[in-house]
LUMZA-697856 format. One record per residue: residue in three letters; chain; x, y, z of N, C-alpha, C, O in turn. Coordinates in pm, 1 decimal. Layout:
<nodes>
ALA,A,X,Y,Z,X,Y,Z,X,Y,Z,X,Y,Z
...
</nodes>
This chain:
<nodes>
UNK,A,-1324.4,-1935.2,-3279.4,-1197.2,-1984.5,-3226.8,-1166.8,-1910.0,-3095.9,-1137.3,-1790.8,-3105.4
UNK,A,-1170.7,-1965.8,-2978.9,-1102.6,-1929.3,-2884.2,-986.7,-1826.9,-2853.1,-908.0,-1825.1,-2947.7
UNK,A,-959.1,-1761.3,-2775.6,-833.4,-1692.8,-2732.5,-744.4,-1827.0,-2672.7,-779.8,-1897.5,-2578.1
UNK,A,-619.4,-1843.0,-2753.3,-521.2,-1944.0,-2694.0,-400.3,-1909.0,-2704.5,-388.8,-1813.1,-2780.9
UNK,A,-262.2,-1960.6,-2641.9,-157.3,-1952.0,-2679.9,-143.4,-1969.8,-2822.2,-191.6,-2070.9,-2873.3
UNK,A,-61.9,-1853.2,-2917.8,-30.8,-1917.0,-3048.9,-219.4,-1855.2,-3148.6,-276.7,-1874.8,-3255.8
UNK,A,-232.7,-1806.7,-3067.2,-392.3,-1799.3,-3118.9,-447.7,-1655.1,-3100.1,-364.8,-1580.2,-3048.5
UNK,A,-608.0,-1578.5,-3139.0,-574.3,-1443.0,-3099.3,-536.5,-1381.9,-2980.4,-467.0,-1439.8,-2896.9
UNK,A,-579.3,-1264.2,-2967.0,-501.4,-1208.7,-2835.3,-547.6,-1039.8,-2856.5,-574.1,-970.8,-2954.9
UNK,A,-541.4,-1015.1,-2705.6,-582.4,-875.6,-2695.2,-476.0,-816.2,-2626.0,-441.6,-864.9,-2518.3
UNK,A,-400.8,-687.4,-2686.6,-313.6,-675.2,-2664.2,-339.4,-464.7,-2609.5,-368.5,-369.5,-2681.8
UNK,A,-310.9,-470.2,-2456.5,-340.5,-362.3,-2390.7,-198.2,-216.0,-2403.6,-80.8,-236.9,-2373.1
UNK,A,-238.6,-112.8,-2441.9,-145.1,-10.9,-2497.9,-221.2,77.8,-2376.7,-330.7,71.4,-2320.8
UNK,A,-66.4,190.4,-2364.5,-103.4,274.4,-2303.5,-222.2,310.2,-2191.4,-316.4,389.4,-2194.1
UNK,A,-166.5,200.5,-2076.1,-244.2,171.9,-1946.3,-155.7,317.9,-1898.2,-71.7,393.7,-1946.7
UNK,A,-266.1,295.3,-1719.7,-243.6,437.7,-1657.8,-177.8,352.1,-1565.1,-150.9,408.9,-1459.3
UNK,A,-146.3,241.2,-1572.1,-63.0,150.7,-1403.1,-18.3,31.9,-1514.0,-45.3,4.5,-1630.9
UNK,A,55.8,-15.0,-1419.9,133.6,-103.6,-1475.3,53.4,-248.4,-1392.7,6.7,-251.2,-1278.9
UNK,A,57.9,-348.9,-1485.2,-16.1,-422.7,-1430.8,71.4,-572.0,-1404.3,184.9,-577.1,-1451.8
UNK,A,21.8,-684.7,-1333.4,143.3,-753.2,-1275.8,38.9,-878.8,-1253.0,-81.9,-872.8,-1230.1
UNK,A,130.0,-1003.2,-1267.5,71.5,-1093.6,-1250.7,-16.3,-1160.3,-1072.2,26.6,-1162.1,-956.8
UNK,A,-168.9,-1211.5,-1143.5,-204.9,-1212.0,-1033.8,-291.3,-1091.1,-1002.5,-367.0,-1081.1,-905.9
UNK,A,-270.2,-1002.8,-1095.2,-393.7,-862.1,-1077.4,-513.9,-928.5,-1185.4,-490.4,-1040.4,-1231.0
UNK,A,-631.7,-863.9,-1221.9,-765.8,-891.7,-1253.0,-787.1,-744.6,-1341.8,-748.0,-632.8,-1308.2
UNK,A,-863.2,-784.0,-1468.0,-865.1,-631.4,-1498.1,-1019.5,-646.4,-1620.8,-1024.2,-712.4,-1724.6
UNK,A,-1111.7,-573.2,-1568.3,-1229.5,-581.3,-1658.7,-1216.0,-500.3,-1808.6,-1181.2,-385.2,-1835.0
UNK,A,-1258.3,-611.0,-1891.7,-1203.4,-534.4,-1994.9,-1351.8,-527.5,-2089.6,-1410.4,-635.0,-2075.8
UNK,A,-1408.4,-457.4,-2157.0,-1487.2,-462.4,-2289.4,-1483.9,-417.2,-2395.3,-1463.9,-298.0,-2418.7
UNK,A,-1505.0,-513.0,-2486.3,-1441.1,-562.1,-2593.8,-1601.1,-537.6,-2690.3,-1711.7,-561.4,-2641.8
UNK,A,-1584.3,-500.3,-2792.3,-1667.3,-436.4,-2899.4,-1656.3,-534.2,-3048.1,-1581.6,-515.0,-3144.1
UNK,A,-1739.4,-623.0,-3031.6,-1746.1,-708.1,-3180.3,-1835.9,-677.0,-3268.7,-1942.7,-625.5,-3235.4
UNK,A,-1803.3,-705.3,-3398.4,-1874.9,-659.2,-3483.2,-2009.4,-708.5,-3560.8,-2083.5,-657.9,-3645.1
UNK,A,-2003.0,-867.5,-3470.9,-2091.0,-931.3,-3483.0,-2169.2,-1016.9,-3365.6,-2244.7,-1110.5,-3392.1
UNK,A,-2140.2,-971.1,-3232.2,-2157.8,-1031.9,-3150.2,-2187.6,-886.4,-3010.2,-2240.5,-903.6,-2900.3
UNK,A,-2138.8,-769.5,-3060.7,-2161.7,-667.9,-2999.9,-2083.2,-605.3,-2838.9,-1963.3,-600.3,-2811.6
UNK,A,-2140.7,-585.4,-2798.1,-2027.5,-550.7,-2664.9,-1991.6,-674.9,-2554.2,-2087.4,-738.8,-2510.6
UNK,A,-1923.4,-692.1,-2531.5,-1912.6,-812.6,-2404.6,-1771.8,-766.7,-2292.1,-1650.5,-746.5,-2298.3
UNK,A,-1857.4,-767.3,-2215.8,-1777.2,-745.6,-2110.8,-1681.6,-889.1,-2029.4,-1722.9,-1003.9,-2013.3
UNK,A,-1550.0,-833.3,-1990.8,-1494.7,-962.5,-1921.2,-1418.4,-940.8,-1833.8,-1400.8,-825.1,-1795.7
UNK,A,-1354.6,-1042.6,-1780.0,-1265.7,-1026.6,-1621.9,-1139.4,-1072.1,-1685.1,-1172.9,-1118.7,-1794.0
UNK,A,-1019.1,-1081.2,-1671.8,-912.0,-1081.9,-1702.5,-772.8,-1138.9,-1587.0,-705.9,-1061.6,-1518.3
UNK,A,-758.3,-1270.3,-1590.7,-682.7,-1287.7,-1490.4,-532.3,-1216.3,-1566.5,-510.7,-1251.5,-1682.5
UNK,A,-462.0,-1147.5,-1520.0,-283.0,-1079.1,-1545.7,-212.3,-1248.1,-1506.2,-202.5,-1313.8,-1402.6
UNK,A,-174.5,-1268.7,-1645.9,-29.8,-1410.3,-1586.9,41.5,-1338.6,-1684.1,16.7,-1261.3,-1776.7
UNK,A,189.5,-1418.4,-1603.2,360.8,-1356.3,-1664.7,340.6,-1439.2,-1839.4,268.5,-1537.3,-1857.8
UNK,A,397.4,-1391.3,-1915.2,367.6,-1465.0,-2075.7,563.5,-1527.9,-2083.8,604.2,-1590.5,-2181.7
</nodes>
């Protein structure tokens, strides 16, 4: 299942900047069945 509105979600704690829509932020993400994957992250207002 996809990441969607209403759907999962990765939810970022205790950043060193505050981040703002329209910024980009590489994130990797550690599955337990699919293993490390790296990604790009567009910042929109929720």
């Amino acid at each position: 299942m996809p990441f969607a509105p209403g759907s999962y979600h990765v939810m970022l704690m205790n950043l060193n900047a505050a981040l703002k829509p329209g910024d980009r932020v590489r994130l990797t993400l550690t599955f337990q069945n699919a293993g490390v994957v790296t990604v790009i992250a567009d910042v929109r207002a929720g």
